[in-house]
N, C-alpha and C positions, 0 to 999 in steps of 0.2 A: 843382521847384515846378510846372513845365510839366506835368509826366506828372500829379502830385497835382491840380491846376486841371481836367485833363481825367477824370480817376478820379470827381471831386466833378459833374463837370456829366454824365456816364455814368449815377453815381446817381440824378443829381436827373431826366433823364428815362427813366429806369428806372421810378422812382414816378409821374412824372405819367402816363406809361402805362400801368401798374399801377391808379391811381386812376379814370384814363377809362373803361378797361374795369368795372371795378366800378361805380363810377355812369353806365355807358353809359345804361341808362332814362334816368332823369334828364338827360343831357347833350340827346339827344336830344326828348324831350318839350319844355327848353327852348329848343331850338332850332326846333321846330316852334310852338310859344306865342309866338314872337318872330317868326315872319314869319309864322303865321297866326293871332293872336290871338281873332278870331271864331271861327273854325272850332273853337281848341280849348278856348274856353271853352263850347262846345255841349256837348263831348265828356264834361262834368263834371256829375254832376247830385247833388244833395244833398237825401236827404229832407223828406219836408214832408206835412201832412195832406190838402192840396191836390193834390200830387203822387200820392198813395195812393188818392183819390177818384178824381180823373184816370184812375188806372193801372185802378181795379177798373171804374166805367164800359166804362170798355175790352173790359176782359176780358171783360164779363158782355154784351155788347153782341155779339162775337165771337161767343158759344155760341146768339145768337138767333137771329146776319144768318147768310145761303148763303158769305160772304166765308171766304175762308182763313184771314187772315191782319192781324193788325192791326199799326202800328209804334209805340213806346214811344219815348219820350223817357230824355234822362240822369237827367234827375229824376223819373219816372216808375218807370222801372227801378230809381234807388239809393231809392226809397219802400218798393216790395217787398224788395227785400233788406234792407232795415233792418228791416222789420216779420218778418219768417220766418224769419231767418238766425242761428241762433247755433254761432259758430264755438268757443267756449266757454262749455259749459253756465251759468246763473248769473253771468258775467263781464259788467260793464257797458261798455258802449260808447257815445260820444261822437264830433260833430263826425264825423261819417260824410260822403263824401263815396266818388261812384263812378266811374269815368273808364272810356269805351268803346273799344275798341280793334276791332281785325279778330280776332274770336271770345276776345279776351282781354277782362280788365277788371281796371281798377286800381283797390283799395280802400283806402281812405287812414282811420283812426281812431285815436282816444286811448280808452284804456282803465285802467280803477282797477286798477292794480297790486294791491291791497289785497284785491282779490275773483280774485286768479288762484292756481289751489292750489299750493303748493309746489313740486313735484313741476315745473309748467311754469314756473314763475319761477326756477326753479336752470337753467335752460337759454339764459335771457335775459342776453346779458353786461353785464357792467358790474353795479354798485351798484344798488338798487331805487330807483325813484323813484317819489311817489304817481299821476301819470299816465305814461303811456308811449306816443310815437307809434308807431304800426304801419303797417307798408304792405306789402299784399297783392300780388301782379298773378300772374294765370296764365291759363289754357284754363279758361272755363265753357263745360260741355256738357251738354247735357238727359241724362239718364238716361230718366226714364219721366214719367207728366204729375204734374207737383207736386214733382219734387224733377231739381235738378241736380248738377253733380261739378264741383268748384273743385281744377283742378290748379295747387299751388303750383311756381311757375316762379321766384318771388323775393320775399323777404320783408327786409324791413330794420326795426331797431328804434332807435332815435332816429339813423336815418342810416345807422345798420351794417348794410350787407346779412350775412343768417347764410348761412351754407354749408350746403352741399345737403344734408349728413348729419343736421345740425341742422334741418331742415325738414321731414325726413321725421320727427325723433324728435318734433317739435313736433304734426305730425299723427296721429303715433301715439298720442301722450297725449290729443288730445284725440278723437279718434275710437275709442279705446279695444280697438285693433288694429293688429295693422303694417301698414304700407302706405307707397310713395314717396313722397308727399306730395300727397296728395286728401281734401278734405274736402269732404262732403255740404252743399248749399246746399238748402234749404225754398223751394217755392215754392208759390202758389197753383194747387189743382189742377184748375183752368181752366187752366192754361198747358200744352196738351199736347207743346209743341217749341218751339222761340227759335233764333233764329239773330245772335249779335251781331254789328255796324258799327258805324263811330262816329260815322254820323252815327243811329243809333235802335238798338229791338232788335227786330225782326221774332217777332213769337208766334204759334202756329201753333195752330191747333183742334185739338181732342183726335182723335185717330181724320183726322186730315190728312199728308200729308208732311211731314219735316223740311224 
């Protein structure tokens, strides 16, 4: 009964380890929300037409002044990528929210299951449901001025992070090419370069250094 009692408690942190590692983002982010609350509610910014006004002021403002370089806010930034970004053509999104990291950023949305084609909803585990949370997080990196590269580093769909294979088949469907998992981000083509922090995202004049 001894050797079975230690067999059971082997298992059971066998899986709490198991589970750590897999919601490592998550364990972490909460850990950081709890002793720096301010800071990481900066770090989140969720569209808005105020936001989007804000953000193009900005931008347009940049192409007049001798300045390099302007800073965005989280709400700023998650404005533009909700207005330019469609990570699938036609697919509705919802409750957008964008979390800034050191040259990453976490995308957190609900989306109609009902407008995803077949083809990428036989990839999503479990049963369908009419909404589905999504969450994004990877390496955004400028490409050239107006559009960026969202490399997918980990995606989970009601909690389930998918596996890497699954991420690239996910990108390949929807960018309509093989590829690791990178999909194209639309940006405003005032945005000649961006450099993200979490505390802004630094945007660079067209024709200026990264």
């Amino acid at each position: 009964m001894r050797c079975l009692g230690r067999l059971v408690l082997l298992f059971v942190l066998l899986v709490a380890v198991g589970a750590a590692w897999l919601y490592r983002d998550d364990l972490r982010r909460w850990v950081d929300a709890t002793l720096h609350p301010a800071a990481a509610m900066a770090r989140i910014g969720r569209p808005s037409p105020e936001g989007l006004n804000s953000a193009t002021a900005k931008l347009d403002g940049l192409q007049r002044s001798a300045g390099d370089s302007v800073v965005l806010t989280a709400n700023e930034m998650a404005s533009l990528l909700a207005r330019g970004t469609s990570f699938l053509p036609g697919v509705a999104f919802d409750s957008i929210t964008v979390e800034l990291g050191d040259r990453t950023t976490r995308i957190r949305t609900l989306l109609d299951s009902a407008s995803i084609p077949s083809r990428i909803r036989a990839l999503i585990p479990g049963g369908a449901r009419r909404y589905e949370e999504v969450v994004l997080r990877g390496t955004l990196t400028p490409v050239r001025a107006g559009l960026a590269e969202l490399e997918l580093q980990h995606v989970t769909v009601r909690g389930i992070p998918l596996p890497s294979d699954v991420i690239a088949r996910l990108a390949t469907e929807v960018t309509g090419k093989p590829n690791s998992g990178r999909v194209e981000v639309v940006l405003p083509q005032t945005v000649g370069g961006f450099r993200i922090r979490p505390e802004g995202v630094a945007i660079y004049r067209q024709g200026r250094p990264r």
